[in-house]
PyMOL CGO cylinders between C-alpha atoms (Angstrom):
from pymol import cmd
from pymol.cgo import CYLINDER

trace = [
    CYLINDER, 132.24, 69.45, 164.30, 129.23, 70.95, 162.33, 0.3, 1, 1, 1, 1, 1, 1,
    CYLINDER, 129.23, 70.95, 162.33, 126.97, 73.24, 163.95, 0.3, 1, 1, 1, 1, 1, 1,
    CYLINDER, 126.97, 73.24, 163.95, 123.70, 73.61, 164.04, 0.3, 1, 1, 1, 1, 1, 1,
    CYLINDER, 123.70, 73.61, 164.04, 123.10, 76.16, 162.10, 0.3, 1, 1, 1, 1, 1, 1,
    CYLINDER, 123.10, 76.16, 162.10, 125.14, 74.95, 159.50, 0.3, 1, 1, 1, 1, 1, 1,
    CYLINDER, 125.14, 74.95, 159.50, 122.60, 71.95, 159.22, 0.3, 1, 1, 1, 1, 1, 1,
    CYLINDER, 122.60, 71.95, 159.22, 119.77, 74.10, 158.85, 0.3, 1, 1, 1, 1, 1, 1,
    CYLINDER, 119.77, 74.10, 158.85, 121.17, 76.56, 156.41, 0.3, 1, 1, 1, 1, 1, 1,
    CYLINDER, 121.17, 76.56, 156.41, 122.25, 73.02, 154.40, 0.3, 1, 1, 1, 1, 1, 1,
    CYLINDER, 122.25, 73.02, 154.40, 118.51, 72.12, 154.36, 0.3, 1, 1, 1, 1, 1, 1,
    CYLINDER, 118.51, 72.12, 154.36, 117.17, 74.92, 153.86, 0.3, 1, 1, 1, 1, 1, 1,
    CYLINDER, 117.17, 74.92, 153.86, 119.22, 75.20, 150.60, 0.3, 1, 1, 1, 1, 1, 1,
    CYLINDER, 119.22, 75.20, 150.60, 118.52, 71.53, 149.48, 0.3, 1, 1, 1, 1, 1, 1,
    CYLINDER, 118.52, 71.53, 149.48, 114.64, 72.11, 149.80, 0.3, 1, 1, 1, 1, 1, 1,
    CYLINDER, 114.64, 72.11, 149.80, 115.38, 75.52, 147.79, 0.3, 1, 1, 1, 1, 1, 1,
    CYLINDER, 115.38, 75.52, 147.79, 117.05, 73.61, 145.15, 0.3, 1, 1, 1, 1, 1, 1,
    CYLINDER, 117.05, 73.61, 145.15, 114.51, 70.69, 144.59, 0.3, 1, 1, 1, 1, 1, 1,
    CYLINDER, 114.51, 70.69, 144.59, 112.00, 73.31, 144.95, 0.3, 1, 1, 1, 1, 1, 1,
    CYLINDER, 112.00, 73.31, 144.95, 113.69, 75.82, 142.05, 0.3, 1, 1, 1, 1, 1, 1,
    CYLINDER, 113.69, 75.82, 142.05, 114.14, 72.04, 139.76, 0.3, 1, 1, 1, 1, 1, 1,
    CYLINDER, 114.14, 72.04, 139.76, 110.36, 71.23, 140.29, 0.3, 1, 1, 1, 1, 1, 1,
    CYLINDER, 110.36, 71.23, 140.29, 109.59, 74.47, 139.05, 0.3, 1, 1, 1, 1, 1, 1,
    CYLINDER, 109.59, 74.47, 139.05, 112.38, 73.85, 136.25, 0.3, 1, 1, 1, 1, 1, 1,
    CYLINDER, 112.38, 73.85, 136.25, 110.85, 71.01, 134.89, 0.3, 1, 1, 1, 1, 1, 1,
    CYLINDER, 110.85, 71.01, 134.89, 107.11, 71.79, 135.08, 0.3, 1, 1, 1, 1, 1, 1,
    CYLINDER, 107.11, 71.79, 135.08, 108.02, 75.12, 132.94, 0.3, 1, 1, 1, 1, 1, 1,
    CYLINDER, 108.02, 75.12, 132.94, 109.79, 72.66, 130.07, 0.3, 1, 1, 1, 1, 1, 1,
    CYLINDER, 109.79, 72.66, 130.07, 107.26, 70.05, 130.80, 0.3, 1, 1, 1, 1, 1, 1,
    CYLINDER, 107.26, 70.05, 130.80, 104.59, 72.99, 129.89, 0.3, 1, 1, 1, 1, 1, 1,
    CYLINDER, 104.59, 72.99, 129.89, 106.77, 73.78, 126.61, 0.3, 1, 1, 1, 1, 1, 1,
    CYLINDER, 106.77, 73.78, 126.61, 106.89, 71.06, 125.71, 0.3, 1, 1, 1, 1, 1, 1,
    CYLINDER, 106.89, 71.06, 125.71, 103.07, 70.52, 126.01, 0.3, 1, 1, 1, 1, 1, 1,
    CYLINDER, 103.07, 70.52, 126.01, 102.30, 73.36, 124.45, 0.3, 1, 1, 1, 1, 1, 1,
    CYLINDER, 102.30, 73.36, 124.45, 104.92, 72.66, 121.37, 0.3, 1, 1, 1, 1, 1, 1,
    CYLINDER, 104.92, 72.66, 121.37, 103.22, 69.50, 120.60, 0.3, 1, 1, 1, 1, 1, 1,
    CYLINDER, 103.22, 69.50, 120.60, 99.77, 71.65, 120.68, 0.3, 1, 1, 1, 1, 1, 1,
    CYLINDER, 99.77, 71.65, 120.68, 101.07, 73.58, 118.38, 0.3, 1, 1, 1, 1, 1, 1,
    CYLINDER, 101.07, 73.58, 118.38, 102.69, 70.79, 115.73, 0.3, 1, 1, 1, 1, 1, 1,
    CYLINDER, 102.69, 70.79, 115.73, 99.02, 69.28, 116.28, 0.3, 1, 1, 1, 1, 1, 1,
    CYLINDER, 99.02, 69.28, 116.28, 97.26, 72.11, 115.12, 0.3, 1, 1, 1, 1, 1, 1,
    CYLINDER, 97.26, 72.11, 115.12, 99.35, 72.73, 112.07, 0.3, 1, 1, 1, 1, 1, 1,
    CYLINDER, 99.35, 72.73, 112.07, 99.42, 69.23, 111.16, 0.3, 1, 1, 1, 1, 1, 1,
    CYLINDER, 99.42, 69.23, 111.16, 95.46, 69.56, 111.23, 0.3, 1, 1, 1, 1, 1, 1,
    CYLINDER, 95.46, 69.56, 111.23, 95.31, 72.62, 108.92, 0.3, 1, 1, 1, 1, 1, 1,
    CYLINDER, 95.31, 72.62, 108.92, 98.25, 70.93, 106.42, 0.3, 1, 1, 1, 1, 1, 1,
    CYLINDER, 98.25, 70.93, 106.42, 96.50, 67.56, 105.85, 0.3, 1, 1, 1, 1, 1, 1,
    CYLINDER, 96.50, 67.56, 105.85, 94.08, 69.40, 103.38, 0.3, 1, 1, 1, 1, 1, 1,
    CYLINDER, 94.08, 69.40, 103.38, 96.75, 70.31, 101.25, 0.3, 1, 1, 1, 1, 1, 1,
    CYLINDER, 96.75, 70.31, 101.25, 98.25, 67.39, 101.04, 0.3, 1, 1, 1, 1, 1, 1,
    CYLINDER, 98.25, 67.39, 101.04, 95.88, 65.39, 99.11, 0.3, 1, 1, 1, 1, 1, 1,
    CYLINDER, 95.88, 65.39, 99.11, 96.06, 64.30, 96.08, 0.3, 1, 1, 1, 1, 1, 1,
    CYLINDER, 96.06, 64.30, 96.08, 92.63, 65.81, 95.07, 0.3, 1, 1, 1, 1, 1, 1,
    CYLINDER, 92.63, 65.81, 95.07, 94.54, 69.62, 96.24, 0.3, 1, 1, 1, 1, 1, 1,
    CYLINDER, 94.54, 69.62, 96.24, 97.76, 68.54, 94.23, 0.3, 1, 1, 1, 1, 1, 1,
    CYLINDER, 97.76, 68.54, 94.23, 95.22, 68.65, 91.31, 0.3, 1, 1, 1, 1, 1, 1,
    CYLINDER, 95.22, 68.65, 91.31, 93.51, 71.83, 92.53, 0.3, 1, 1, 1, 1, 1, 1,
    CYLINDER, 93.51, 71.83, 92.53, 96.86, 73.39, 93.15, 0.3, 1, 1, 1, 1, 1, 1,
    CYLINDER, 96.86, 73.39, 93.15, 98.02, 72.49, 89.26, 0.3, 1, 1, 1, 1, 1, 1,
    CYLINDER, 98.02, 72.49, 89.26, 94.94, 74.40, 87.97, 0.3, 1, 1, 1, 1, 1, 1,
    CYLINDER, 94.94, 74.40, 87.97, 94.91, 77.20, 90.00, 0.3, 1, 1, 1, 1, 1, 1,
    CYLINDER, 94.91, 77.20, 90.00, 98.63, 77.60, 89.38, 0.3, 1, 1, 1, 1, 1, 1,
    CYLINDER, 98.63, 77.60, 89.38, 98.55, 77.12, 85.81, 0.3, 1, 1, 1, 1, 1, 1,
    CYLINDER, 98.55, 77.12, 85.81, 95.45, 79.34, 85.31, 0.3, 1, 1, 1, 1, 1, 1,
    CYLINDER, 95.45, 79.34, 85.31, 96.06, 82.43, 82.80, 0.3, 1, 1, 1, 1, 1, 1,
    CYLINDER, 96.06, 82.43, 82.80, 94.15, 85.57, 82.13, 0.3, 1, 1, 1, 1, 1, 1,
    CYLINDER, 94.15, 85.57, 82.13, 95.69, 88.69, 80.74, 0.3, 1, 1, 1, 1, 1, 1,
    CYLINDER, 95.69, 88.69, 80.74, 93.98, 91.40, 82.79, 0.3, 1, 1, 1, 1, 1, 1,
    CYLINDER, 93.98, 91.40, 82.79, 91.32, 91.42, 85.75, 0.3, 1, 1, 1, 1, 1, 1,
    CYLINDER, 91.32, 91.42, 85.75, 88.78, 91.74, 83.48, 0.3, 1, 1, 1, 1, 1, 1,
    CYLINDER, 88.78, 91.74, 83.48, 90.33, 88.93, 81.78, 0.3, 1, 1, 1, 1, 1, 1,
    CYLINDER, 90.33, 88.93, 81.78, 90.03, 86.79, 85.04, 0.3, 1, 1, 1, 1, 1, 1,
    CYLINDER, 90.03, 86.79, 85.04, 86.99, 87.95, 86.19, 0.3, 1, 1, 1, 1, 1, 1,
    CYLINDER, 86.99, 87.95, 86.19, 85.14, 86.40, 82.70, 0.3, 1, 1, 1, 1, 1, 1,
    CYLINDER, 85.14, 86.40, 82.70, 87.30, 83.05, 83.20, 0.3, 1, 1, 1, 1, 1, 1,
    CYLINDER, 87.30, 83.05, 83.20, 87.57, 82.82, 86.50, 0.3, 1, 1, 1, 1, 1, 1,
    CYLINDER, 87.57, 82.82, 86.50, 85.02, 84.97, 88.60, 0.3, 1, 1, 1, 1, 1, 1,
    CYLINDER, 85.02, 84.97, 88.60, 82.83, 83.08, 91.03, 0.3, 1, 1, 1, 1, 1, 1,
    CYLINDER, 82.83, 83.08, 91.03, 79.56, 84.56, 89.16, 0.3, 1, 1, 1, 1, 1, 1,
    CYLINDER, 79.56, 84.56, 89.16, 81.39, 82.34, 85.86, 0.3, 1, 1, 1, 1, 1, 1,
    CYLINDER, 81.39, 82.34, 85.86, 83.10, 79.22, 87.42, 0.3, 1, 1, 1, 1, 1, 1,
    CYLINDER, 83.10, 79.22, 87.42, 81.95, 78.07, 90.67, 0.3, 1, 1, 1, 1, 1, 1,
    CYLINDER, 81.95, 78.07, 90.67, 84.43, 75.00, 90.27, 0.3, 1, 1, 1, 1, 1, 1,
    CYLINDER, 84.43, 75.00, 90.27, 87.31, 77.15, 90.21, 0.3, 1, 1, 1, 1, 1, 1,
    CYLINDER, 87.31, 77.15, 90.21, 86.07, 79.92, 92.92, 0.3, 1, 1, 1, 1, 1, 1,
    CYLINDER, 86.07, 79.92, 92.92, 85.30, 77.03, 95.23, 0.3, 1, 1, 1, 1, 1, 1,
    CYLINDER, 85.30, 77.03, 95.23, 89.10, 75.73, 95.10, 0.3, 1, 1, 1, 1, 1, 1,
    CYLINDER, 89.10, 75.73, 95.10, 90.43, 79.18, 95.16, 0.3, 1, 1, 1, 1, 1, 1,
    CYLINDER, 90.43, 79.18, 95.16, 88.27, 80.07, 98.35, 0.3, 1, 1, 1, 1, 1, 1,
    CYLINDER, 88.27, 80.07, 98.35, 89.49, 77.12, 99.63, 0.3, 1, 1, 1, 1, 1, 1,
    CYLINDER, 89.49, 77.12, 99.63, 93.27, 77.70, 99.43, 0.3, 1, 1, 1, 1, 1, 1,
    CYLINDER, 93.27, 77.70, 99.43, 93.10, 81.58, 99.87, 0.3, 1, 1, 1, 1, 1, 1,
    CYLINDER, 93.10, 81.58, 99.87, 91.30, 80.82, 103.22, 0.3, 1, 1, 1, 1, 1, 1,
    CYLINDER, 91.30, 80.82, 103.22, 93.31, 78.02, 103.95, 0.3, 1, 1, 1, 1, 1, 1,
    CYLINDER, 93.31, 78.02, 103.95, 96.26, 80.17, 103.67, 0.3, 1, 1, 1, 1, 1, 1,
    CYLINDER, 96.26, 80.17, 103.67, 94.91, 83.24, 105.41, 0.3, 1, 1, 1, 1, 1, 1,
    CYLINDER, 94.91, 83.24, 105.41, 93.45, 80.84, 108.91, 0.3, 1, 1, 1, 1, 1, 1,
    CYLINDER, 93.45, 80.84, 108.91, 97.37, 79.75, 108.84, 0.3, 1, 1, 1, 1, 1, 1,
    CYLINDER, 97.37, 79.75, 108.84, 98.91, 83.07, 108.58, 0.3, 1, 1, 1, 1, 1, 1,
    CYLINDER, 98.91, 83.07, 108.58, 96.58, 84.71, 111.38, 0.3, 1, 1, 1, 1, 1, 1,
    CYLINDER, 96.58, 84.71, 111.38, 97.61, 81.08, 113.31, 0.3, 1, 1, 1, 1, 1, 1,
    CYLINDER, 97.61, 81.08, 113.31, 101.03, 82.04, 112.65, 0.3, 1, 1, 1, 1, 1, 1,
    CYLINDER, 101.03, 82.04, 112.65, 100.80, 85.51, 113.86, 0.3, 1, 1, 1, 1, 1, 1,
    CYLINDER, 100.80, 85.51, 113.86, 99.16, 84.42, 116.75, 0.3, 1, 1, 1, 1, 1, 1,
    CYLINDER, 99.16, 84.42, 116.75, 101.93, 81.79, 117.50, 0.3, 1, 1, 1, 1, 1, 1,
    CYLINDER, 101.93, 81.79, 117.50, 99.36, 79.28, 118.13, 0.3, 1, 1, 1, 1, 1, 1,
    CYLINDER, 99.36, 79.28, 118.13, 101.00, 76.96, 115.05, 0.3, 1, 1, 1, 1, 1, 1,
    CYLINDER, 101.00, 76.96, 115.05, 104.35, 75.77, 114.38, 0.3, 1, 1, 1, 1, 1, 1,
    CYLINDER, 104.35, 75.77, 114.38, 106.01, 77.91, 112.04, 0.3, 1, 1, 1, 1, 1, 1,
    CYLINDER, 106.01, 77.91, 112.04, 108.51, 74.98, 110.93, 0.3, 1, 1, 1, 1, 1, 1,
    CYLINDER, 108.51, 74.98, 110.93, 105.72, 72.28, 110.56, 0.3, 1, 1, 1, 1, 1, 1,
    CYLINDER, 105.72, 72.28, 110.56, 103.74, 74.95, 108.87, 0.3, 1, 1, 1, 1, 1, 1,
    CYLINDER, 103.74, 74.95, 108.87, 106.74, 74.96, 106.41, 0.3, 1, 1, 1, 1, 1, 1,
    CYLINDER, 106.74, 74.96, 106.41, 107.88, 71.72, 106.16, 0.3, 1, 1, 1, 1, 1, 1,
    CYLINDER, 107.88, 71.72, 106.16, 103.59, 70.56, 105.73, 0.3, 1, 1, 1, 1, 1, 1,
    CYLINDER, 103.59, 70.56, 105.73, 103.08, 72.39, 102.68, 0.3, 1, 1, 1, 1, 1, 1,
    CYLINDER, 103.08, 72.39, 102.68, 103.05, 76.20, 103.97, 0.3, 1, 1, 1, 1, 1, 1,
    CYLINDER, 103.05, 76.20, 103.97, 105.62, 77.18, 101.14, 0.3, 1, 1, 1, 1, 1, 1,
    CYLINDER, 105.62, 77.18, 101.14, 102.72, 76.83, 98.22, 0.3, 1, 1, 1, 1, 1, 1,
    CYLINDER, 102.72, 76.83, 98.22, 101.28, 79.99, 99.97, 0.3, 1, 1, 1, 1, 1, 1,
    CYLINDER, 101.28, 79.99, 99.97, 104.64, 82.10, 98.21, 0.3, 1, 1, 1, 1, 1, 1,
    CYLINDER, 104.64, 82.10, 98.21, 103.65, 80.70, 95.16, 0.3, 1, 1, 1, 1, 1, 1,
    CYLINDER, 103.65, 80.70, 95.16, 99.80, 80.81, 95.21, 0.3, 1, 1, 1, 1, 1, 1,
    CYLINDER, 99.80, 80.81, 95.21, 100.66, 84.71, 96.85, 0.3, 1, 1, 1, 1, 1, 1,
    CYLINDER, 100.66, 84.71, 96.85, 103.10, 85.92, 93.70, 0.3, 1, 1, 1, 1, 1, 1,
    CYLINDER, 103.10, 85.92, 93.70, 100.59, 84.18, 91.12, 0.3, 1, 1, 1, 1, 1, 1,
    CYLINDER, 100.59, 84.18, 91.12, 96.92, 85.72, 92.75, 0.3, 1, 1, 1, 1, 1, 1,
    CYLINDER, 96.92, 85.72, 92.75, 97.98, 88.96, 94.84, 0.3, 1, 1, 1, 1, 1, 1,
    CYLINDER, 97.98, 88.96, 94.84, 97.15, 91.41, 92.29, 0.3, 1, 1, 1, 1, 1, 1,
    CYLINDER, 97.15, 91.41, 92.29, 93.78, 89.75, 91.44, 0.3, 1, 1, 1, 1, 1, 1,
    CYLINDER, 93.78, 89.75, 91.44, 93.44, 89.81, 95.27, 0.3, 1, 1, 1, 1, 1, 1,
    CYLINDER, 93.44, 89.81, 95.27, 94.26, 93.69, 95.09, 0.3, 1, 1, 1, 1, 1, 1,
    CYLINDER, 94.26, 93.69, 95.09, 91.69, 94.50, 92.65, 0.3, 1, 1, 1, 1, 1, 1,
    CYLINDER, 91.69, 94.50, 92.65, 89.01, 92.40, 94.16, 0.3, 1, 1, 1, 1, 1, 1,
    CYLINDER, 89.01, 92.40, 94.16, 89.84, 94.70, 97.52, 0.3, 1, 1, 1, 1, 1, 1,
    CYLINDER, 89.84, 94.70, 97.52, 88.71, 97.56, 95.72, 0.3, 1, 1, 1, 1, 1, 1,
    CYLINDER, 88.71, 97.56, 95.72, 85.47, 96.50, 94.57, 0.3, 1, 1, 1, 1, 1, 1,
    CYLINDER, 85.47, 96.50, 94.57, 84.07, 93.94, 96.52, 0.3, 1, 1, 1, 1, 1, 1,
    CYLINDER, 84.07, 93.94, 96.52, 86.71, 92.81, 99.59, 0.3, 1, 1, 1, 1, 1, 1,
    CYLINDER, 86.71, 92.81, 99.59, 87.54, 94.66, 102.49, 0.3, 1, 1, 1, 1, 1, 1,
    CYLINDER, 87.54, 94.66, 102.49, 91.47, 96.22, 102.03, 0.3, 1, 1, 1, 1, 1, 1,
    CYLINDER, 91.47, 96.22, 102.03, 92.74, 93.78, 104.70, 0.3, 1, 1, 1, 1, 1, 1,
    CYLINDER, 92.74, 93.78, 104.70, 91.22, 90.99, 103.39, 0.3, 1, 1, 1, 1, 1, 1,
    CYLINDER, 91.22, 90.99, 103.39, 93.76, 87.92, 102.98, 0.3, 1, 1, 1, 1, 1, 1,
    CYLINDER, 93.76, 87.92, 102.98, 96.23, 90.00, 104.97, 0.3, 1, 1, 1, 1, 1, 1,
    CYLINDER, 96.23, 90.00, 104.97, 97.17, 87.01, 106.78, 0.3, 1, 1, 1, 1, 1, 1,
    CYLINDER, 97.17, 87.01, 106.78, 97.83, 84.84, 103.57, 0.3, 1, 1, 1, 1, 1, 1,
    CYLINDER, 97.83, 84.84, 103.57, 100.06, 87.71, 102.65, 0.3, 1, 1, 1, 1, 1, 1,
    CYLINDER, 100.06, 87.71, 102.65, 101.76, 87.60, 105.97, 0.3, 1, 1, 1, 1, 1, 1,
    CYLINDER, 101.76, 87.60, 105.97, 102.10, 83.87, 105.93, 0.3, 1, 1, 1, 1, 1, 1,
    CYLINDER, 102.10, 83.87, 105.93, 103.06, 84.03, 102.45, 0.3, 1, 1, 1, 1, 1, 1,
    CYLINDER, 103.06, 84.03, 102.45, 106.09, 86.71, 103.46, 0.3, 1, 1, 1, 1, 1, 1,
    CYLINDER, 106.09, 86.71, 103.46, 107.13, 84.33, 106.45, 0.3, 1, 1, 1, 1, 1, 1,
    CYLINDER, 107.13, 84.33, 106.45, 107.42, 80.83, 104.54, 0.3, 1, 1, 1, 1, 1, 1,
    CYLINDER, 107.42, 80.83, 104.54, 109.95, 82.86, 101.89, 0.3, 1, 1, 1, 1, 1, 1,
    CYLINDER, 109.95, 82.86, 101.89, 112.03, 84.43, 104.80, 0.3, 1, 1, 1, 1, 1, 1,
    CYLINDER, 112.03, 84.43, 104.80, 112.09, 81.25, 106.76, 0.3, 1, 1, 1, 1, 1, 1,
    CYLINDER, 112.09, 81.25, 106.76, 112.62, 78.98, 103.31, 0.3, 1, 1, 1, 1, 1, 1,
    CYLINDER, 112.62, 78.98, 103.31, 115.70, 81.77, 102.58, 0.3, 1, 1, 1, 1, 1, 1,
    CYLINDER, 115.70, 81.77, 102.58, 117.28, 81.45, 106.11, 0.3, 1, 1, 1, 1, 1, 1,
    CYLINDER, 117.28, 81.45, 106.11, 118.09, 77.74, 105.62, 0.3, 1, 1, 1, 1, 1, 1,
    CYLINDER, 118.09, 77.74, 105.62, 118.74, 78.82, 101.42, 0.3, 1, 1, 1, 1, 1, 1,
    CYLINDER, 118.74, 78.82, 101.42, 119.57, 81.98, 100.69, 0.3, 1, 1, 1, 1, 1, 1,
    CYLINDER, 119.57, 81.98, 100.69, 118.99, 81.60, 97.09, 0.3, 1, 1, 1, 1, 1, 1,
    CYLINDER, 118.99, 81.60, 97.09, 116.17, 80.69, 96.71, 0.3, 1, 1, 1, 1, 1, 1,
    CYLINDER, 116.17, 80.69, 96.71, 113.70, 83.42, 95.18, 0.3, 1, 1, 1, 1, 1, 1,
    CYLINDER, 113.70, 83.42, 95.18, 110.72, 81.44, 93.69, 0.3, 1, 1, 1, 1, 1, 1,
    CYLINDER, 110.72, 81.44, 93.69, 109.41, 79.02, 91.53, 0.3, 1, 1, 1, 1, 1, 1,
    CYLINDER, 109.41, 79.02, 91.53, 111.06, 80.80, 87.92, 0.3, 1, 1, 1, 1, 1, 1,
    CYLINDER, 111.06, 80.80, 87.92, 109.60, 78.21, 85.82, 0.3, 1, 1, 1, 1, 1, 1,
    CYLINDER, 109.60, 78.21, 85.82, 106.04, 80.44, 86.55, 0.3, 1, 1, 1, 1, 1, 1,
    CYLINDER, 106.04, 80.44, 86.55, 107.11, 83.71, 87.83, 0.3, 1, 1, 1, 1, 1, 1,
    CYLINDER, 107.11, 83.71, 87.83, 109.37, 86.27, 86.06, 0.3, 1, 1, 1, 1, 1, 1,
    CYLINDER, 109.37, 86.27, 86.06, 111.40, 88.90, 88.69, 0.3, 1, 1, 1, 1, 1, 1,
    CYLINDER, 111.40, 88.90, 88.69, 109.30, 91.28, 87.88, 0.3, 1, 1, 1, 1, 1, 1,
    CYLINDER, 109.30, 91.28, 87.88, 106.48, 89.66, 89.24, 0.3, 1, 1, 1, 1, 1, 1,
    CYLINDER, 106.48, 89.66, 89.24, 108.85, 88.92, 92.36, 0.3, 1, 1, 1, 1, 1, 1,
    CYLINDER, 108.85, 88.92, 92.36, 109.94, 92.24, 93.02, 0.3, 1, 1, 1, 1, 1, 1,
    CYLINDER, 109.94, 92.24, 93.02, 106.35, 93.44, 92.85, 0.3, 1, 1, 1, 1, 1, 1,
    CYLINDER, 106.35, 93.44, 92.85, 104.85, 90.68, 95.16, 0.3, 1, 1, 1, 1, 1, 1,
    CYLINDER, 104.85, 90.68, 95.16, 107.95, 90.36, 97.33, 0.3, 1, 1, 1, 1, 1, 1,
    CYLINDER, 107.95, 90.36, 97.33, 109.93, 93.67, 97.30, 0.3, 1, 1, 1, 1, 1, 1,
    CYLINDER, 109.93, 93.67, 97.30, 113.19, 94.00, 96.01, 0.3, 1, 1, 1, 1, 1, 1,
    CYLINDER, 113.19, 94.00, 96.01, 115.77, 90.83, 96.54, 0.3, 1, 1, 1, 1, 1, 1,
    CYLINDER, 115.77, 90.83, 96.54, 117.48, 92.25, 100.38, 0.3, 1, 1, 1, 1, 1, 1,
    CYLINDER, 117.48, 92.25, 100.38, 120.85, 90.01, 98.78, 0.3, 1, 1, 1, 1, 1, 1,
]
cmd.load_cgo(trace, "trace")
């Protein structure tokens, strides 16, 4: 026959158990919350990229040319074209709110990626050295850091699932690659 104490210690370790499972599913049910938060927030930040009025942006910006800085600063500069400073602040700061989001882990890197995140590695090969020189005479040196960083994180991720992929070669040479990038790790 079963003893007392054998019933207690029995109950004692059922009420153990459902308590350890509460716990258990109010930690995934607070993961999962705060995933969702997360997809939210991204999807918030990507909607503005996804319009067709950036898709024309985007085009221009990407298929702008200037030989030198001083070549871009008298096409380009925001003292010469406030059109095309106001939809270059626009995506740089886009870019750089995600990236320090990113860092922060308070977006979702993959709906970051899959929501238009990956134009940051282009828009980051084609402006970082006008970027660069504007840091030395009118940005502070971190300034955009966190487009660079999200920049840097949409390649890796976009190589994990292809590791071929280097960039758009249609508007970048590898030298441009190498210099915005670093060397190909492959």
């Amino acid at each position: 026959m079963v003893d007392q104490l054998t019933i207690q210690t029995v109950g004692v370790l059922v009420a153990a158990s459902s308590v350890v499972l509460y716990l258990l599913n109010l930690f995934m049910a607070n993961r999962r919350e705060e995933r969702n938060k997360k997809v939210a927030l991204s999807q918030t930040f990507l909607q503005s990229l996804l319009s067709a009025e950036s898709s024309k942006n985007w085009a221009e910006m990407l298929n702008a040319k200037w030989d030198s800085f001083e070549d871009f600063m008298r096409k380009y500069d925001s003292t010469v074209n406030p059109e095309f400073f106001g939809k270059r602040w626009t995506f740089f700061n886009t870019f750089d709110l995600l990236g320090y989001l990113m860092r922060k882990d308070l977006v979702d890197k993959e709906t970051v990626l899959k929501g238009g995140g990956y134009l940051s590695i282009y828009m980051w090969a084609k402006y970082k050295p006008v970027i660069d020189e504007y840091r030395k005479i009118a940005y502070p040196r971190n300034m955009y850091s966190d487009f660079e960083y999200l920049a840097h994180e949409m390649r890796r991720e976009i190589r994990l699932g292809d590791p071929d992929f280097v960039t758009d070669k249609t508007h970048f040479s590898d030298d441009v690659l190498v210099r915005t990038f670093g060397a190909d790790p492959r």
